[in-house]
ChimeraX commands (.cxc) that place a marker at each C-alpha (Angstrom):
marker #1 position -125.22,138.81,76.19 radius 0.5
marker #1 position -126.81,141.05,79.13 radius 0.5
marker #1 position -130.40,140.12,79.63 radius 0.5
marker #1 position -132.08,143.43,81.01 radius 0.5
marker #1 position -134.17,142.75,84.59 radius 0.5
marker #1 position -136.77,143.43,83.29 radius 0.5
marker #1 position -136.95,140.42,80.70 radius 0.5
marker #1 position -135.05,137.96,83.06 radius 0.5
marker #1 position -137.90,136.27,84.30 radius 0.5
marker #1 position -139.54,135.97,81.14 radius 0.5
marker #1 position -136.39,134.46,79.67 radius 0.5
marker #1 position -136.34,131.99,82.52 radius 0.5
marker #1 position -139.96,130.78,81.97 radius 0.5
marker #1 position -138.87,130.02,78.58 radius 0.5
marker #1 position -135.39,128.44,79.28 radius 0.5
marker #1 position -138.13,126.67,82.06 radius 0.5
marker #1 position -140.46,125.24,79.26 radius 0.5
marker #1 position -137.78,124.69,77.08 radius 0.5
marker #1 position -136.30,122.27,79.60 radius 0.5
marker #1 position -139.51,120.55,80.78 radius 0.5
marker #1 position -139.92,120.20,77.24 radius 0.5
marker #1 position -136.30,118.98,76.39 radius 0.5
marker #1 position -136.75,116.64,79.37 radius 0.5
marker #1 position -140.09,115.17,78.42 radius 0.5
marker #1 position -138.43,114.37,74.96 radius 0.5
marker #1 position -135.18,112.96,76.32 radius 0.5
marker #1 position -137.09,110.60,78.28 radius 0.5
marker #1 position -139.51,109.43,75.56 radius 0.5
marker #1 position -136.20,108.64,73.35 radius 0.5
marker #1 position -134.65,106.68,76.19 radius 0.5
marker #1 position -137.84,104.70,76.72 radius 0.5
marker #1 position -138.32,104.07,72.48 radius 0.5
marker #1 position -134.39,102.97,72.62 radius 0.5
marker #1 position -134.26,100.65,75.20 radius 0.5
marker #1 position -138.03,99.22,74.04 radius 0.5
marker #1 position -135.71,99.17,70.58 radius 0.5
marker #1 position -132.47,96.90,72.24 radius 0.5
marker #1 position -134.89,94.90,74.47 radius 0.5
marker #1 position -136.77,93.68,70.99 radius 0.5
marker #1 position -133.90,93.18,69.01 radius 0.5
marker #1 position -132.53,91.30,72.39 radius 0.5
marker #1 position -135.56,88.89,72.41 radius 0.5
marker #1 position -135.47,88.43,68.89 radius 0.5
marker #1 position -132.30,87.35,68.56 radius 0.5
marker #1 position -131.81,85.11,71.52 radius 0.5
marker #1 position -132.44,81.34,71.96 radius 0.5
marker #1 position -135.77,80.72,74.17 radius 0.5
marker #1 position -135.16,78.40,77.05 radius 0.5
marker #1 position -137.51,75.78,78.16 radius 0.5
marker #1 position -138.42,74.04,81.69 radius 0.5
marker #1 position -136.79,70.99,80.51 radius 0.5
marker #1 position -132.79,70.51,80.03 radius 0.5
marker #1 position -132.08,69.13,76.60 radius 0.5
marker #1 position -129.58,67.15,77.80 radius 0.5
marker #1 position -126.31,66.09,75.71 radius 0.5
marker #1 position -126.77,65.09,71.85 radius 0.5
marker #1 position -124.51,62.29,72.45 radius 0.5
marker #1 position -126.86,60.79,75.03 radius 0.5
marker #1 position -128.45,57.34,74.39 radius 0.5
marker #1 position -130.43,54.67,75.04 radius 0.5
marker #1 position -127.03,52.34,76.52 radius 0.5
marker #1 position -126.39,55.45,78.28 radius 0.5
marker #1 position -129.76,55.29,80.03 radius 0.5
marker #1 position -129.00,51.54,80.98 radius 0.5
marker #1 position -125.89,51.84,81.82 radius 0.5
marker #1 position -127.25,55.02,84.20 radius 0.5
marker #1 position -129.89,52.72,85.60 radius 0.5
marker #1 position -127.55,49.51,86.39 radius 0.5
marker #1 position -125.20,51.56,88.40 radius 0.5
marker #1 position -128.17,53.13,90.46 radius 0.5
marker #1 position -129.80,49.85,90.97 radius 0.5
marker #1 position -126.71,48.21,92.03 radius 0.5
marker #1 position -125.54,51.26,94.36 radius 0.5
marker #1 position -128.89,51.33,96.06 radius 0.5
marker #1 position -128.35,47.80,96.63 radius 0.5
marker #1 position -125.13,48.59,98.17 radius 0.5
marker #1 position -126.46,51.09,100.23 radius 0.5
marker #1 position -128.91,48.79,101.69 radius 0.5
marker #1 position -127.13,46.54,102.89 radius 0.5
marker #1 position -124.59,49.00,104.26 radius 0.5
marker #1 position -127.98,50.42,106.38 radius 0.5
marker #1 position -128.52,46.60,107.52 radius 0.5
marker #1 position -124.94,46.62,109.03 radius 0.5
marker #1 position -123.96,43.43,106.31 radius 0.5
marker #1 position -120.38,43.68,104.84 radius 0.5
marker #1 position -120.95,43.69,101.21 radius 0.5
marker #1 position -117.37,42.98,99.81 radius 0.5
marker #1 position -119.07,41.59,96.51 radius 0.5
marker #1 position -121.44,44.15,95.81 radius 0.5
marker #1 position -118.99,46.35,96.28 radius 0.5
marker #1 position -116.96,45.21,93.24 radius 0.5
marker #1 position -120.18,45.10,91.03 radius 0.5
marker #1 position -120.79,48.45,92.05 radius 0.5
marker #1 position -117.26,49.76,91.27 radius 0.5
marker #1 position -118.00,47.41,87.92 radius 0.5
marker #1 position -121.16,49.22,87.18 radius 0.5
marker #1 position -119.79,52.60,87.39 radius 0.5
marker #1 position -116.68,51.79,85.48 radius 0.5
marker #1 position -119.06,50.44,82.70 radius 0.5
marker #1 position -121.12,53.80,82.82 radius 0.5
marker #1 position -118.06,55.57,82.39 radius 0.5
marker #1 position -116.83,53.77,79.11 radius 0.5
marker #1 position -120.15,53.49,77.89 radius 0.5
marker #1 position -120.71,57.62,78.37 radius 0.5
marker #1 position -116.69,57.61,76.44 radius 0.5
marker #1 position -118.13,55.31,74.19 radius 0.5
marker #1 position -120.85,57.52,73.36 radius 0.5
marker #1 position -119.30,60.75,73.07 radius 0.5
marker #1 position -116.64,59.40,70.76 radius 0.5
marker #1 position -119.10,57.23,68.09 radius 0.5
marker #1 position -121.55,60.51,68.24 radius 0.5
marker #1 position -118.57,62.56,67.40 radius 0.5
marker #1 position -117.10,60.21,64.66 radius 0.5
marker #1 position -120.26,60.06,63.22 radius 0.5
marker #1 position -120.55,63.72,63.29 radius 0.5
marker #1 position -116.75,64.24,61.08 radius 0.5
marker #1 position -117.23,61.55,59.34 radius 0.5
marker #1 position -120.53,63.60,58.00 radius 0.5
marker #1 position -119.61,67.00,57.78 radius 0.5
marker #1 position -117.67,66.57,54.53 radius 0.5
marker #1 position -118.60,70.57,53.81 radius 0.5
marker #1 position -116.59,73.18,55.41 radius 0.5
marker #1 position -119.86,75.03,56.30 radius 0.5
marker #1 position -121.10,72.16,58.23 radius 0.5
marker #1 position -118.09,72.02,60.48 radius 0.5
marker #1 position -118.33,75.54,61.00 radius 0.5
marker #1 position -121.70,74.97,61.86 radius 0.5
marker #1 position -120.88,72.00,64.08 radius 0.5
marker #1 position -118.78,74.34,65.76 radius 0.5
marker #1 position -121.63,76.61,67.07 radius 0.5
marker link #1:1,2 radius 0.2
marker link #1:2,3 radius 0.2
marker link #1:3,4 radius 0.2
marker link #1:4,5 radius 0.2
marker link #1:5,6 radius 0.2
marker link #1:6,7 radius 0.2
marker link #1:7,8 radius 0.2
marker link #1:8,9 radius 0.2
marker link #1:9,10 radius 0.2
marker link #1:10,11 radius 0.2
marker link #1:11,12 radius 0.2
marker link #1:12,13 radius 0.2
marker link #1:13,14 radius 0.2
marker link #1:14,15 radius 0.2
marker link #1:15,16 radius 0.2
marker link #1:16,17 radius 0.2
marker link #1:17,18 radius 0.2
marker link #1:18,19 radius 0.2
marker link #1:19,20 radius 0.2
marker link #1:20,21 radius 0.2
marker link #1:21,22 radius 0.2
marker link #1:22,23 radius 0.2
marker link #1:23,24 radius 0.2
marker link #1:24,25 radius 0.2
marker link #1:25,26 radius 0.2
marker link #1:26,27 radius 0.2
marker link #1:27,28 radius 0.2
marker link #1:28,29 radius 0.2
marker link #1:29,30 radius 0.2
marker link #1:30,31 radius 0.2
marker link #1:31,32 radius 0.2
marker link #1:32,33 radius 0.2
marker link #1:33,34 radius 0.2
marker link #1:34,35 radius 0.2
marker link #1:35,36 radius 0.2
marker link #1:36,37 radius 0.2
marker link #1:37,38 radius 0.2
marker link #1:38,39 radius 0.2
marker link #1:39,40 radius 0.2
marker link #1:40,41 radius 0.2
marker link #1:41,42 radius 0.2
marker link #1:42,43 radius 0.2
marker link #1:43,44 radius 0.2
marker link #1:44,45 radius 0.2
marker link #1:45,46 radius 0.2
marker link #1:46,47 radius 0.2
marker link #1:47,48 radius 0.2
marker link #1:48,49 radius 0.2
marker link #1:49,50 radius 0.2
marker link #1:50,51 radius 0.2
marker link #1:51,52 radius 0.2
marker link #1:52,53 radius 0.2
marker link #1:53,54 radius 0.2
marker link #1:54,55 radius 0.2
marker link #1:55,56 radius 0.2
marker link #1:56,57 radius 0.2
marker link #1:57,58 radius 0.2
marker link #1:58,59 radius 0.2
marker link #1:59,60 radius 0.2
marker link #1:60,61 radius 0.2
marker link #1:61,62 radius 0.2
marker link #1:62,63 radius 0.2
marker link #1:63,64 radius 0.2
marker link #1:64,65 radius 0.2
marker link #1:65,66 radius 0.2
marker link #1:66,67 radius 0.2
marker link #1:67,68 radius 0.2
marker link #1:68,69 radius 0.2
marker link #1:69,70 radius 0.2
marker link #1:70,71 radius 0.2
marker link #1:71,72 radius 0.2
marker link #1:72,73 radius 0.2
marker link #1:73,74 radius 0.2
marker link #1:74,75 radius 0.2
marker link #1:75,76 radius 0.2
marker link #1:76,77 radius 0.2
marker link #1:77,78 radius 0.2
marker link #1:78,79 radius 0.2
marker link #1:79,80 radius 0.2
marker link #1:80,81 radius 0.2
marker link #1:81,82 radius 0.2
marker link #1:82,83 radius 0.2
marker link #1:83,84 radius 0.2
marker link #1:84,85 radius 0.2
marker link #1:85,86 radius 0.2
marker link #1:86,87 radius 0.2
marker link #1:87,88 radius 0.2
marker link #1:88,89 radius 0.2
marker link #1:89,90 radius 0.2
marker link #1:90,91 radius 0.2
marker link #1:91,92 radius 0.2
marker link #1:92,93 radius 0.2
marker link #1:93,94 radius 0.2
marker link #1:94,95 radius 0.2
marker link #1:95,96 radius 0.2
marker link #1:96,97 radius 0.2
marker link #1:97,98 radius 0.2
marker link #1:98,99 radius 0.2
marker link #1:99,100 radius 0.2
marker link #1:100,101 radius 0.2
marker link #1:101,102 radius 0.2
marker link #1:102,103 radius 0.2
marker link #1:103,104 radius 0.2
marker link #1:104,105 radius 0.2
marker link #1:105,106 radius 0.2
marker link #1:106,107 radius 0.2
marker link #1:107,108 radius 0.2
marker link #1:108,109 radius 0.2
marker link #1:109,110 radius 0.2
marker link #1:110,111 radius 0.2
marker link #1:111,112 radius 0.2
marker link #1:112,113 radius 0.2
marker link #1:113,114 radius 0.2
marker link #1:114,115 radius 0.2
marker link #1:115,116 radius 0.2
marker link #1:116,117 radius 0.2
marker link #1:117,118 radius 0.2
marker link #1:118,119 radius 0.2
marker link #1:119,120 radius 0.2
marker link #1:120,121 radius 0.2
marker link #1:121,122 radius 0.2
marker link #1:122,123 radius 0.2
marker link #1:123,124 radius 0.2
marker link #1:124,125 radius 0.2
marker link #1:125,126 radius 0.2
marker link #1:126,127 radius 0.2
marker link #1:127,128 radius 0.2
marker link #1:128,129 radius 0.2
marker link #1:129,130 radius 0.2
view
């Protein structure tokens, strides 16, 4: 189609608006969809908090166990600072963190057990699984 000279800069204001207007529409939609995926993003997603929440197999012998190795590695470490040869409290050391790791194996497997022996449903192993 020829567009006479005459008309060409009227057609070109309107072509003009047109695309200020096309524009102005194009980036409401973008704004409304990504307002749109952000929601459905917060809605469906799991919150965090300050704290970690730590393993479900955790316990209390865990916690000891945790605090005996500390107490008796600090121990250690003290008298390494001192300069005294600590042969002994070496092996109660190495004895304390060999009895944090079975306890933490200990742990993991009872919590687990406990956890099959439980889920007698197939939908709570497929939840289990999550």
């Amino acid at each position: 189609m020829i567009i006479p000279a005459k008309d060409t800069a009227r057609v070109l204001g309107l072509a003009e608006n047109q695309n200020n207007i096309n524009t102005t529409l194009l980036d409401r939609l973008a704004e409304e969809i990504s307002q749109a995926v952000f929601t459905a993003l917060a809605a469906s997603t799991k919150r965090s908090s300050d704290r970690a929440t730590g393993q479900p197999w955790w316990d209390a012998t865990c916690n000891e166990a945790v605090r005996a190795y500390k107490r008796k590695r600090a121990h250690l470490r003290f008298l390494a600072s001192l300069g005294i040869e600590a042969q002994e409290e070496l092996i109660e050391t190495n004895r304390a963190k060999a009895e944090l790791r079975w306890t933490t194996r200990y742990a993991k497997y009872t919590y687990w057990q406990k956890r099959i022996n439980d889920s007698l449903q197939s939908t709570k192993v497929f939840q289990m699984t999550k």
